[in-house]
C-alpha positions in Angstrom: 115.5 68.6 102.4 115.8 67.8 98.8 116.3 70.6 96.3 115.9 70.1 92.3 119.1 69.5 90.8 120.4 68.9 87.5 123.7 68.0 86.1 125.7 70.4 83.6 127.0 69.1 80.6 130.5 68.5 82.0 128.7 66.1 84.9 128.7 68.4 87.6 125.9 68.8 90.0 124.1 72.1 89.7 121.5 73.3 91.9 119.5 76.4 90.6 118.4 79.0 92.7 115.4 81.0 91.7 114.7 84.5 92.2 112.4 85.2 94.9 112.9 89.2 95.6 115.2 92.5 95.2 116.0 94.6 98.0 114.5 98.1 96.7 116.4 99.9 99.2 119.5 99.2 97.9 118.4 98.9 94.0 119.6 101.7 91.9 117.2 101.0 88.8 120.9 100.8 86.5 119.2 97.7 84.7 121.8 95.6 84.2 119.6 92.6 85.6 117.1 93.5 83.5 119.1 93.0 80.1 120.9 90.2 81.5 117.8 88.2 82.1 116.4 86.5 78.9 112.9 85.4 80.6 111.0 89.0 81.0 111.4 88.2 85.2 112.2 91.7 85.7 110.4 95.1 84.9 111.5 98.4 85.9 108.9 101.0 88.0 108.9 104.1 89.6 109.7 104.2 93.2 106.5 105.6 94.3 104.7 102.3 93.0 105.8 100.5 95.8 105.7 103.3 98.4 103.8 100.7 100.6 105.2 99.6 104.2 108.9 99.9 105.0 109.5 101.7 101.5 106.5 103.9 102.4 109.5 106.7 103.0 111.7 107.8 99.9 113.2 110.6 101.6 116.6 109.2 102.9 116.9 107.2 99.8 120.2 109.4 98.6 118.3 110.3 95.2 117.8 113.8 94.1 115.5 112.9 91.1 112.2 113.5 91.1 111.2 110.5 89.7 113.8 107.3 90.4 113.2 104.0 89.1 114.2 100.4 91.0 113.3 96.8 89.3 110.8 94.5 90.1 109.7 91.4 89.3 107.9 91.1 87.0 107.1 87.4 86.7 109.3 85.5 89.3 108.1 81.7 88.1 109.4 82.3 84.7 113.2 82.2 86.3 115.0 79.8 85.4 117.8 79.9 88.6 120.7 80.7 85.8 121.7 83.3 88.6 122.7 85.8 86.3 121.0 88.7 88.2 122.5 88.7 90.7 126.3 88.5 89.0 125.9 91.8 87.1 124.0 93.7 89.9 126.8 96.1 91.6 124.6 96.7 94.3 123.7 92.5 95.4 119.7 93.6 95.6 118.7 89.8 94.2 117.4 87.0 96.4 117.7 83.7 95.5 116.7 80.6 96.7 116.7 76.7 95.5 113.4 75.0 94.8 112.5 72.5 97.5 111.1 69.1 95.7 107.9 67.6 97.5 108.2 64.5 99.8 106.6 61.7 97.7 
């Protein structure tokens, strides 16, 4: 499988890896990705916006607020697979993932 790569200005191979979720379970909402990313990926929301499926259950979440917030993303194809995220978030929520380049 080929993955886009590039070369950094020292000659190295670099592959990006893209953003491609955040574990909301473990997110705390602190918003260090947020201010880290300069591409507007992120955007932060109230917990009980995605009360859908597995997060359809706050309750054991460890929060005593009555409102907590967790990021989302806001536009994931505007990443550009700098990885930052993921290196400032204490709690490792970020997903990442390379692109795959189409067979030709």
């Amino acid at each position: 499988m080929d993955y886009l790569t590039s070369i950094t200005r020292g000659g190295t191979p670099w592959t990006p890896a893209f953003v491609t979720g955040i574990n909301h379970r473990n997110c705390i909402g602190c918003g260090r990705c947020f201010k880290v990313c300069s591409r507007a990926v992120f955007e932060l929301v109230e917990r009980e916006e995605l009360a859908t499926g597995d997060n359809a259950n706050w309750d054991d979440d460890g929060f005593d607020d009555d409102v907590a917030y967790v990021m989302t993303l806001a536009d994931a194809d505007d990443c550009i697979g700098c990885g930052s995220c993921s290196r400032v978030c204490p709690k490792q929520c970020h997903s990442h993932e390379p692109l795959t380049l189409p067979r030709a």
